[in-house]
KEPA-408646 format. One line per field, with one value per residue (C-alpha): x, y, z. Coordinates in nm, 4 decimals. Each point is the difference from the previous one (the first is absolute). Example, Ala and Ser with C-alpha at 12.3 -4.5 7.8 and 13.67 -1.06 7.14 Angstrom:
BEGIN
x: 1.2300  0.1370
y: -0.4500  0.3440
z: 0.7800  -0.0660
END
This chain:
BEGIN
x: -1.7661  0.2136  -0.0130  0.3399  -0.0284  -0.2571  0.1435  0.3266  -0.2470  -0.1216  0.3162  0.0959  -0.3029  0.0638  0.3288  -0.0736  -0.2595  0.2072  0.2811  -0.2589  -0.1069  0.3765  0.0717  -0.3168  0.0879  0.3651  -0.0549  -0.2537  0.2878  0.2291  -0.1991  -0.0890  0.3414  0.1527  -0.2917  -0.3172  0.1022  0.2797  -0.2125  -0.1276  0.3235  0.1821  -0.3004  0.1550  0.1953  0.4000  0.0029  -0.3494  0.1878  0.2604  -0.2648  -0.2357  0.3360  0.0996  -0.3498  -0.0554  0.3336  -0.1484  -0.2769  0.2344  0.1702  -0.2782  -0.1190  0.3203  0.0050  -0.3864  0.0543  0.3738  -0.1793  -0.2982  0.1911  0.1985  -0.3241  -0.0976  0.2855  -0.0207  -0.3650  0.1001  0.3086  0.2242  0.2032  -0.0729  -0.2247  0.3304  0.1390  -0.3172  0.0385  0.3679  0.0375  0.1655  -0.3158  -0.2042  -0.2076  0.2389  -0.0090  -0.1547  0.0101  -0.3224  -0.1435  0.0325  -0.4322  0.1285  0.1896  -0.3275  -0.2241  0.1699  0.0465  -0.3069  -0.3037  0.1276  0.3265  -0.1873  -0.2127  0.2818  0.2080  -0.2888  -0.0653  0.3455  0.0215  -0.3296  0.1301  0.3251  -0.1752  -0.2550  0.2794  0.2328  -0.2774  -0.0095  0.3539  -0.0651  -0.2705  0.2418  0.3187  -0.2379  -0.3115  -0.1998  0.0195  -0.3875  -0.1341  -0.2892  -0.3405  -0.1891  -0.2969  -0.1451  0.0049  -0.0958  -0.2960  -0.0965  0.0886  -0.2722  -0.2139  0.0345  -0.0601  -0.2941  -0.1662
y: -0.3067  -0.2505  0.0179  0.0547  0.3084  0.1403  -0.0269  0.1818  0.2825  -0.0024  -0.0099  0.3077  0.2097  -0.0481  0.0563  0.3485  0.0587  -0.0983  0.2508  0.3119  -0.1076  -0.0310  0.3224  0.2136  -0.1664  0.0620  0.4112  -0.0412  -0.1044  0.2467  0.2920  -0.1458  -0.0836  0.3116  0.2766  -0.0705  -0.2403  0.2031  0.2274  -0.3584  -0.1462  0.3167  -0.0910  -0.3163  -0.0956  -0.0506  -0.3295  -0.0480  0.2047  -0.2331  -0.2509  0.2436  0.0379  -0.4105  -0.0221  0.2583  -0.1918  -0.3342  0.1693  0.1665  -0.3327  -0.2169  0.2455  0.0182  -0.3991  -0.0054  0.2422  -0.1594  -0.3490  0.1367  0.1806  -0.2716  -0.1916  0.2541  0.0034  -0.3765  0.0566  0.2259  -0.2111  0.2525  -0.2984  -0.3549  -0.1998  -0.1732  0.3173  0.1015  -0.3644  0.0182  0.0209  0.3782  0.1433  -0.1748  0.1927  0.1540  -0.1178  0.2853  0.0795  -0.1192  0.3262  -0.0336  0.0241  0.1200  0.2660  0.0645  0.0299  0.3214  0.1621  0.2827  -0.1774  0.1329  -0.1413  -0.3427  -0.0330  0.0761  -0.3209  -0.1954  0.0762  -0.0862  -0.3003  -0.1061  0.0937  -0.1319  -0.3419  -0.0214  0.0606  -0.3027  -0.1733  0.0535  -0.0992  -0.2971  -0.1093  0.1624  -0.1760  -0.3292  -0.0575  -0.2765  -0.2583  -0.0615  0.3372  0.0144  0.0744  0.3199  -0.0468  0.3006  -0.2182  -0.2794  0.1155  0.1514  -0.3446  -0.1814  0.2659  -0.0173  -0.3951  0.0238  0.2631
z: -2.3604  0.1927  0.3859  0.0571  -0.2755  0.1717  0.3401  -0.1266  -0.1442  0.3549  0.2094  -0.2973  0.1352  0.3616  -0.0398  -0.1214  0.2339  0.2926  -0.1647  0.0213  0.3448  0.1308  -0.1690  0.1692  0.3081  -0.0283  -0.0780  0.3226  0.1840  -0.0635  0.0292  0.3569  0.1299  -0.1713  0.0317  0.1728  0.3204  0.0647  0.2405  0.1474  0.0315  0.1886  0.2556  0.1144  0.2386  -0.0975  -0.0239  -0.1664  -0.2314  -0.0726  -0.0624  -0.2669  -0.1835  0.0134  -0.1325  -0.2704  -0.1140  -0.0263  -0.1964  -0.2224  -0.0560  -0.0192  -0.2860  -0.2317  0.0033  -0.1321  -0.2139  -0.0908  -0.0748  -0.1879  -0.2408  -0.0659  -0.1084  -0.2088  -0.1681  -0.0525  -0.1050  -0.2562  -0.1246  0.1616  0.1693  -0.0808  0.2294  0.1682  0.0810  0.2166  0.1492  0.1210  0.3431  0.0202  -0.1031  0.2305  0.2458  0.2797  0.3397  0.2476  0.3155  0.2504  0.1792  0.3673  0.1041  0.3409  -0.1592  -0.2752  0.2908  0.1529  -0.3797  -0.1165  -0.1828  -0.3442  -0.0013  0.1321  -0.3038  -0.2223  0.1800  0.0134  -0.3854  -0.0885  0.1629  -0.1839  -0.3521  0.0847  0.0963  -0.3101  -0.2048  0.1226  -0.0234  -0.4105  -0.0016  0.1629  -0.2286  -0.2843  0.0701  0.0926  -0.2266  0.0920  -0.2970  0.0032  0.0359  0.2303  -0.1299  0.0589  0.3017  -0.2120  -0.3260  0.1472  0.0852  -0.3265  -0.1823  0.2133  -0.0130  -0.3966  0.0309  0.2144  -0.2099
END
């Protein structure tokens, strides 16, 4: 199997995982902003308020463009739309919003993890893009492999 098979099979796999993961984290979300922070969030101060609800925003953004972007690489991996399609600029992953820490600091633990969790998806995923949209043209070797091949040589 040629490397650059094998590291589409791989980018395939992570691109699914990454989908589930968005998708828990998106349902987490929602049922936080919409049901279980809503006790939390009538706690705060007005405008902390305004801040909890600029945030859960951001999250809710951040997650549609993850979720946006990985579908559309699903759909490329599964010939859906051609491999140009799922390189043109439009469905590039969206631009988001930076949450304000000052603001995060105030907000209830729960609705901190969620921002800090979307931010984190949000950044592993533009991260695949990048490496996506701009393979290297010698693809670097595996540390892990290289260490079995001169184990194999020594032995």
């Amino acid at each position: 199997m040629s490397t650059i098979v094998a590291q589409a099979g791989l980018a395939r796999k992570l691109v699914d995982s990454l989908y589930v993961e968005a998708m828990v984290l998106a349902d987490e979300a929602r049922a936080y902003f919409e049901d279980h922070g809503v006790e939390a969030r009538d706690k705060l101060p007005p405008s902390v308020r305004v801040g909890y609800a600029v945030e859960s925003l951001k999250v809710t953004t951040r997650m549609m463009h993850v979720i946006a972007w990985l579908l559309t690489w699903r759909g490329e991996a599964k010939g859906e739309i051609t491999a140009d399609a799922a390189r043109h600029p439009d469905r590039r992953l969206g631009l988001t919003g930076k949450s304000d820490r000052t603001v995060v600091d105030q907000l209830p633990e729960g609705a901190q993890k969620l921002i800090a969790a979307s931010e984190e998806l949000y950044k592993r995923v533009s991260r695949l893009e990048q490496d996506l949209l701009n393979p290297s043209e010698a693809p670097q070797p595996s540390p892990a492999r290289s260490l079995i091949g001169r184990l194999e040589r020594a032995f």
